[in-house]
C-alpha positions in Angstrom: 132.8 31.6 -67.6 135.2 29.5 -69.3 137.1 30.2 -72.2 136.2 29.1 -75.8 140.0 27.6 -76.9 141.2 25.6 -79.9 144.8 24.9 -81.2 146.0 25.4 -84.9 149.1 23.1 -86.3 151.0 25.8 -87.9 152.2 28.8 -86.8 150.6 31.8 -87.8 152.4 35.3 -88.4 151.3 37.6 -85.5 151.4 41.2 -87.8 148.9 39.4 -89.8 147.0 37.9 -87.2 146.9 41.8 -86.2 145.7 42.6 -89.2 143.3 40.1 -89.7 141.4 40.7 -86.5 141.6 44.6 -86.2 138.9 44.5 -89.5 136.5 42.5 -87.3 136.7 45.3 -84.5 139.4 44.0 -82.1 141.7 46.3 -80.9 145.5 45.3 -79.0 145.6 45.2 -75.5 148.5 43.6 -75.0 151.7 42.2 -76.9 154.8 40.0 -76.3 156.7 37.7 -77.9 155.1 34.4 -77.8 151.5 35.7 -77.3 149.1 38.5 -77.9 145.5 39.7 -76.3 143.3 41.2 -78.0 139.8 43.1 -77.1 136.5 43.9 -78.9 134.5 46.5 -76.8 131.0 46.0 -76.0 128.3 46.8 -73.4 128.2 45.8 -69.5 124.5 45.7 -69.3 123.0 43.8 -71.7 120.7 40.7 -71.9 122.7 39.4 -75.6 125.8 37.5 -75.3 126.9 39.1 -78.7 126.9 42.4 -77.0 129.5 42.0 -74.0 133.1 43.0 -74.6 135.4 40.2 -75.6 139.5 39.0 -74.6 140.7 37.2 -77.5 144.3 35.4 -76.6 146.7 34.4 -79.4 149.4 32.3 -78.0 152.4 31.1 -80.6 154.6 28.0 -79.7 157.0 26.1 -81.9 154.9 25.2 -84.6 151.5 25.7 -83.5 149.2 28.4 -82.4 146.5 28.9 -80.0 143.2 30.4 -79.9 140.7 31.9 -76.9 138.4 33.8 -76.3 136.3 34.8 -73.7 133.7 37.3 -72.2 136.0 40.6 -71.2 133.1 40.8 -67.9 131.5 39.1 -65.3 128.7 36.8 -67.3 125.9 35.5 -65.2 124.8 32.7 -67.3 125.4 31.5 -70.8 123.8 32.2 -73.3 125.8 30.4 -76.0 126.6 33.8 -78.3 129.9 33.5 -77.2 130.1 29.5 -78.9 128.6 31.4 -81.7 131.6 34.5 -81.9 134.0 31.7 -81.5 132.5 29.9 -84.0 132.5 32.6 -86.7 136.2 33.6 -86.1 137.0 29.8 -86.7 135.6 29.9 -89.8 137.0 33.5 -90.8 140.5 32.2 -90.1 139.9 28.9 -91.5 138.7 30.7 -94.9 141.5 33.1 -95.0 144.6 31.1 -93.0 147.0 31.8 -96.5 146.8 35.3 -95.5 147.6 34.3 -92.0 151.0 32.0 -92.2 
């Protein structure tokens, strides 16, 4: 399935990113310098979207960042809960992006 992705004009701080998304249950899986991937566990078997685990990918360029996330399993149909998860971390960050820069 593809991945949910959108693009910020600034640059956001990646501690706080860290931060930000470890209170919402995502946990690091990985970390460099220009990007960082982070994971929400979940269930394999499940007939709810909201359920299956999640990769969310922070990627930081010059002066923007950007967002994705996607389904951290095989997914044999949509069923638009991952829209939704995408959704509510837009408006999280949008809410809170002074605590993010």
């Amino acid at each position: 399935m593809k991945a949910k992705t959108t693009s910020f004009d600034q640059l956001l701080d990646k501690e706080k990113c860290v931060n930000f998304f470890v209170r919402y249950g995502y946990y690091i899986h990985t970390e460099d310098e220009g990007a960082l991937v982070l994971k929400k566990t979940g269930t394999l078997f499940t007939f709810s979207g909201e359920k299956i685990p999640k990769e969310l990918s922070i990627f930081f360029k010059d002066n923007s960042t950007e967002l994705s996330l996607k389904y951290d399993a095989s997914v044999l149909f949509d069923t638009g809960d991952l829209q939704k998860e995408f959704d509510r971390i837009l408006n999280l960050m949008r809410a809170n992006m002074n605590r993010m820069v």
